[in-house]
SETIMAR-86062 format. One record per residue: x, y, z of N, C-alpha, C in turn; residue in three letters. Coordinates in pm, 1 decimal. Last residue first. Layout:
N
     n_c1     n_c2     n_c3    ca_c1    ca_c2    ca_c3     c_c1     c_c2     c_c3  aa
        X        Y        Z        X        Y        Z        X        Y        Z Ala
...
***
This chain:
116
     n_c1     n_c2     n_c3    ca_c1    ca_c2    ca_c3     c_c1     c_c2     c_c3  aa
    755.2  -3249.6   -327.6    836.8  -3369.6   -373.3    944.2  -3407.6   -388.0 Unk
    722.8  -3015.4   -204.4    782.3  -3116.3    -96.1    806.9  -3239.8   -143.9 Unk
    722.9  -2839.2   -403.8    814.1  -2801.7   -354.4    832.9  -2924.7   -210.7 Unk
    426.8  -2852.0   -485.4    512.2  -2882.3   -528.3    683.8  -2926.1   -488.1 Unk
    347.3  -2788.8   -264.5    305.1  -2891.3   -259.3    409.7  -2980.8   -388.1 Unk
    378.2  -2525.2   -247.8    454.8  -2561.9   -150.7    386.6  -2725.3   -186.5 Unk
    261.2  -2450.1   -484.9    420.4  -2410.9   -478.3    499.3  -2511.1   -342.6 Unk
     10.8  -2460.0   -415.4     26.3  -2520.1   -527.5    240.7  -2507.2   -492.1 Unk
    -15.6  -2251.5   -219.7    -41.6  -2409.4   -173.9     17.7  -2473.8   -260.8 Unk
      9.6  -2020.0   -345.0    159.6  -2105.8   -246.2    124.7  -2187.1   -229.3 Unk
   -187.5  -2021.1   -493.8    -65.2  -2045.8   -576.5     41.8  -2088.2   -441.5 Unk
   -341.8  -1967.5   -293.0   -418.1  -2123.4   -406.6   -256.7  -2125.3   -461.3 Unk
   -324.7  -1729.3   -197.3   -313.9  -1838.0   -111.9   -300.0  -2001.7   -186.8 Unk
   -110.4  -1595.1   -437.3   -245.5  -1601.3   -351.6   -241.3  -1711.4   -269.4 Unk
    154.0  -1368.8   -369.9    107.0  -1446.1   -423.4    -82.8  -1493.9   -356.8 Unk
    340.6  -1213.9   -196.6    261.9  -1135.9   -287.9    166.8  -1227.8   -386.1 Unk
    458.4  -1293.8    -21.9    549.9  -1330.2   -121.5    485.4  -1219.3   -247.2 Unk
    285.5  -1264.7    243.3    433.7  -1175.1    239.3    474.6  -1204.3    139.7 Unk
     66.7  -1346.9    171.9     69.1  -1203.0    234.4    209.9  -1131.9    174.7 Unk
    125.3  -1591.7    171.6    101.6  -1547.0     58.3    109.1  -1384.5     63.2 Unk
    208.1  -1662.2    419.5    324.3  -1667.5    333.2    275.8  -1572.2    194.5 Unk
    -18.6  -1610.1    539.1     91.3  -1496.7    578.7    169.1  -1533.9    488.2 Unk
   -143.8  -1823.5    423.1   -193.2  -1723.5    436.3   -120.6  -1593.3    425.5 Unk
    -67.3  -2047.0    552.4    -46.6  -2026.4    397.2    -62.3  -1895.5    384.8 Unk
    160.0  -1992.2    859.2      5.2  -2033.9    761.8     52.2  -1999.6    617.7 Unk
    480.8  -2062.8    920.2    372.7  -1968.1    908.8    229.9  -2050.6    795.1 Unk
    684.7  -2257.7    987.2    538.3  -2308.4   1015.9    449.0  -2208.7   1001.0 Unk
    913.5  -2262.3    841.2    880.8  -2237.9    962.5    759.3  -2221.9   1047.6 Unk
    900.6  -2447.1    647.9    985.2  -2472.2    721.8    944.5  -2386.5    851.9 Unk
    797.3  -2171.2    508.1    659.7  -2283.3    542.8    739.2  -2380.5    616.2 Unk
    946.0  -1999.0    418.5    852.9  -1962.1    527.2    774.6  -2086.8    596.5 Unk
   1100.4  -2175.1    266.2   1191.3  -2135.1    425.2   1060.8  -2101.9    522.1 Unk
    921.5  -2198.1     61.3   1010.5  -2332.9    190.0   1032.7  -2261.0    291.9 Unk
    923.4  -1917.1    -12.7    814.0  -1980.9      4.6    837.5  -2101.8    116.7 Unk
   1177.3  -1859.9    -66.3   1128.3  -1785.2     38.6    998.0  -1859.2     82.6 Unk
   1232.0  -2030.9   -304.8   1317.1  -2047.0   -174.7   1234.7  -1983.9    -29.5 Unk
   1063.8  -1908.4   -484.4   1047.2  -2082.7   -409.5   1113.1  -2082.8   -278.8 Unk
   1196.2  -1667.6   -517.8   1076.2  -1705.4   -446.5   1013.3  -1844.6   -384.1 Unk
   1425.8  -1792.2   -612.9   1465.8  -1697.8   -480.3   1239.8  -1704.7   -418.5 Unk
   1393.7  -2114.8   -732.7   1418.1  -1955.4   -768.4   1379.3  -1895.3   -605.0 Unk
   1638.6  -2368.4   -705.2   1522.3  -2314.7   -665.4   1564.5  -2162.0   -683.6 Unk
   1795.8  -2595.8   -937.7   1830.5  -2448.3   -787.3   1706.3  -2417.8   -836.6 Unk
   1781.7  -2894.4  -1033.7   1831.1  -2740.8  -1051.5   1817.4  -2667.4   -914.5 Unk
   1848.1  -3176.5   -961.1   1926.3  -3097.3   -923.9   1925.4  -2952.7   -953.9 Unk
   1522.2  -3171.2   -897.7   1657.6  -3275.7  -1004.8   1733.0  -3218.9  -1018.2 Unk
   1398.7  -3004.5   -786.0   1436.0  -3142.3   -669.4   1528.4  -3242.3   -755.4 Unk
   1267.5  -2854.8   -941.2   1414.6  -2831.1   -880.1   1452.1  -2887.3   -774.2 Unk
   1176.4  -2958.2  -1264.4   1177.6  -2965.7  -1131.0   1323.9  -2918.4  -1081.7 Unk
   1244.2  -2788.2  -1485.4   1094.5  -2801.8  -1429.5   1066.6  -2868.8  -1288.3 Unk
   1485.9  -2577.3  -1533.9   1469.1  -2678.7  -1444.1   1318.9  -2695.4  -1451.8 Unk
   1478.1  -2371.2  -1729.1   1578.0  -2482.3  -1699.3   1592.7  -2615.3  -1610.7 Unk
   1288.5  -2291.7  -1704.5   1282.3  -2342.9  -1833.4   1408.5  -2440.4  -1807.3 Unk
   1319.6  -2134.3  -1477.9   1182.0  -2238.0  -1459.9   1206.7  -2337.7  -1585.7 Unk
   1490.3  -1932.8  -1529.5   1560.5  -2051.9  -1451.6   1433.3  -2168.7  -1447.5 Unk
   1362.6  -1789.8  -1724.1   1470.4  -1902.0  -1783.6   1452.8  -1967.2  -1692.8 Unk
   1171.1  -1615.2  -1536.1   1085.2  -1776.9  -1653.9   1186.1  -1814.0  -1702.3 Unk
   1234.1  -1480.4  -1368.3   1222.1  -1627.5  -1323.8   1153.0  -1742.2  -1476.5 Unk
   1238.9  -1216.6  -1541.6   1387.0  -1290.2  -1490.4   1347.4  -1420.5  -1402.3 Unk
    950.1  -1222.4  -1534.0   1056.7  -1188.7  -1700.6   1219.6  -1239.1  -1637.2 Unk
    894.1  -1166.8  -1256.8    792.6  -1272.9  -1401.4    949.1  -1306.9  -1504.1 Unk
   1007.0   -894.0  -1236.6   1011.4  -1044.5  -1162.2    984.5  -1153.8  -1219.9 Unk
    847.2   -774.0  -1437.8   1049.2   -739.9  -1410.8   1040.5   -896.9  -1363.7 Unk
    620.6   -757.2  -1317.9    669.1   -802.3  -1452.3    828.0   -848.5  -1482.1 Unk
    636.0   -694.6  -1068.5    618.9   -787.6  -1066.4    633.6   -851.1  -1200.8 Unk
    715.5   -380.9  -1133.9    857.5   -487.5  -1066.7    812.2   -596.1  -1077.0 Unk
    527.5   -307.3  -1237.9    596.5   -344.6  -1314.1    685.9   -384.8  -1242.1 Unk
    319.7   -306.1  -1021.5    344.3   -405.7  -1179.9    424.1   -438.8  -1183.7 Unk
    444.8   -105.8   -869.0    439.1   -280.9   -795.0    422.5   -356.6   -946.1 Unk
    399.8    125.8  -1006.9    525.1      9.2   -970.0    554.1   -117.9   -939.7 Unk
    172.5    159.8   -996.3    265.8    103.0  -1128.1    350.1     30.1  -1098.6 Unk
    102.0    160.9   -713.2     66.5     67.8   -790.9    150.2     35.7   -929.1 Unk
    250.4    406.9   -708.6    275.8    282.9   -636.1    272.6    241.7   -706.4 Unk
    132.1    614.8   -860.0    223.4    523.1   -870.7    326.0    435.2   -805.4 Unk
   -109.4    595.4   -732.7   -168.2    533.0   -830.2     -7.9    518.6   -897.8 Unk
    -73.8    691.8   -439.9   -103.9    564.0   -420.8   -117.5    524.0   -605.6 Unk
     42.0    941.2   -535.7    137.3    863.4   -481.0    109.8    747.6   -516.6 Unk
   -222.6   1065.1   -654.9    -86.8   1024.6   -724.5    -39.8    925.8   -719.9 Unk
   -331.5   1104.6   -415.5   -408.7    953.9   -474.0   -260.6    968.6   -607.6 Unk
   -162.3   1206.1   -282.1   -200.7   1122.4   -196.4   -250.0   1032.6   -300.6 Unk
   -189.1   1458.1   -390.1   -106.2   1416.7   -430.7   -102.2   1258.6   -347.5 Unk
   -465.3   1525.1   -380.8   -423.5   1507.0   -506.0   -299.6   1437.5   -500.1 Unk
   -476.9   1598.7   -103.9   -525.9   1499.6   -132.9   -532.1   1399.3   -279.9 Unk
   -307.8   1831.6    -87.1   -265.8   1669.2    -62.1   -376.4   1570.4    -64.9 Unk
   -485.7   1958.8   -240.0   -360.4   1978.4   -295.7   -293.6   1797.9   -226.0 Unk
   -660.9   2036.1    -44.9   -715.5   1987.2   -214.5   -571.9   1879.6   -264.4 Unk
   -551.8   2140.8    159.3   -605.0   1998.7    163.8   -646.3   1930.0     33.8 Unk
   -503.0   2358.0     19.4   -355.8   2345.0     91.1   -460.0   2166.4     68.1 Unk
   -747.1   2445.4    -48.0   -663.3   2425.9   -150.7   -552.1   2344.7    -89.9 Unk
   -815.8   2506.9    256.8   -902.8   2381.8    152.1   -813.7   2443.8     57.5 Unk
   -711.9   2683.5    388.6   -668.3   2589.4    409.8   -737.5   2443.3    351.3 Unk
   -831.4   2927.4    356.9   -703.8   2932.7    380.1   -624.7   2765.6    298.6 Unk
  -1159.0   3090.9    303.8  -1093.1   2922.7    389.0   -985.2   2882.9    339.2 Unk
  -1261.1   3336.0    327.5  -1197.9   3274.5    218.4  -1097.6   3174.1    360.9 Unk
  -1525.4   3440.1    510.8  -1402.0   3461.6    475.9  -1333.2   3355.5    417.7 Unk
  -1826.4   3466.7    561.7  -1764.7   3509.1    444.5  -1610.3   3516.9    434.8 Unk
  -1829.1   3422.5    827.9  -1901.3   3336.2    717.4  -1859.3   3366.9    639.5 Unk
  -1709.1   3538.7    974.1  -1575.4   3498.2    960.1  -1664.5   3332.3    872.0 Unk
  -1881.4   3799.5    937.8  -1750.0   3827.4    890.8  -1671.0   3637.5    849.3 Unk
  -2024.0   3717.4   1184.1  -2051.9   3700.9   1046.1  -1941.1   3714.6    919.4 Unk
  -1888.9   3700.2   1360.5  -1910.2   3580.3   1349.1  -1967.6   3599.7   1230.4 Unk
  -1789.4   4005.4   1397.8  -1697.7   3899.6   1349.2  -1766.3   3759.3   1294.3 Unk
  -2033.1   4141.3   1458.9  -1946.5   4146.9   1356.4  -1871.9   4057.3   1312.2 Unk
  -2062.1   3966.7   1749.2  -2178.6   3923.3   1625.9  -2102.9   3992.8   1482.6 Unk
  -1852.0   4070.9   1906.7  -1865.5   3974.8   1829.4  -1986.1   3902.1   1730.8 Unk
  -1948.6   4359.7   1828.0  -1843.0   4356.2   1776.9  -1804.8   4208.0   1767.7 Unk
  -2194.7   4337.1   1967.3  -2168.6   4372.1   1851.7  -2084.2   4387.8   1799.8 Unk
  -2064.3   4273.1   2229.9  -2199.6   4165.0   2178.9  -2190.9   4243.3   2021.3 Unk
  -1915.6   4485.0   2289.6  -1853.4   4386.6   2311.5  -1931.0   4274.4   2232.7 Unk
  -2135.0   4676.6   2332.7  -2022.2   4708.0   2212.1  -1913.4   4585.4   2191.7 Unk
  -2248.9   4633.2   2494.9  -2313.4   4623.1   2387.3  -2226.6   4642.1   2248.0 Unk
  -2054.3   4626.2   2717.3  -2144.8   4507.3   2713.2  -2212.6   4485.5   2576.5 Unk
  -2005.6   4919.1   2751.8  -1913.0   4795.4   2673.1  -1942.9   4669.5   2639.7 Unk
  -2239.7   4994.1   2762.3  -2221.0   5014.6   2654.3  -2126.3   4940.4   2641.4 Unk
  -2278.4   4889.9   3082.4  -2356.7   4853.5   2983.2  -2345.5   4871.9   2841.0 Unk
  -2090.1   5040.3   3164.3  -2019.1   4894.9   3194.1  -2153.6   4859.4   3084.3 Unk
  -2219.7   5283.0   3198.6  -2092.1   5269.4   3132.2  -2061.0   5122.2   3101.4 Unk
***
């Protein structure tokens, strides 16, 4: 007796393990699906970041036209400003560029400017 449940137990899971080769995988569309929307996201980021950096570009080129230097009395643009303050506080070039979004060669150039 205890031997037919034994055989009926071994063939009922060898049923399944084949069974569960042929069964429709639930959960690859669901992963298709965020992985589509994952590279979306990341591709309009990126627009964005343009175009705010255009936006940005396009409202600092008067105040630059107005002042070529802003050690002759004009006012420093909000990024110059952030650039001093960071480098007033002794972060590397590095992290400043990290954090302004600039390259390392342009804050050097900004902060070298910016101590005449």
């Amino acid at each position: 007796m205890v031997e037919y449940a034994i055989i009926a137990l071994a063939a009922l899971a060898i049923i399944l393990l084949v069974l569960s080769f042929f069964a429709k995988d639930e959960l690859k569309p669901l992963e298709e699906q965020i992985d589509h929307l994952t590279v979306s996201l990341a591709q309009e980021t990126y627009q964005i970041k343009k175009r705010l950096q255009v936006i940005e570009e396009e409202l600092l080129i008067p105040e630059r036209q107005r002042s070529a230097s802003p050690r002759l009395g004009g006012s420093l643009s909000p990024a110059d400003r952030r650039i001093l303050f960071l480098h007033k506080q002794g972060f590397p070039l590095e992290d400043i560029a990290r954090e302004t979004g600039l390259t390392v060669a342009e804050v050097e150039r900004a902060v070298r400017r910016l101590r005449r």
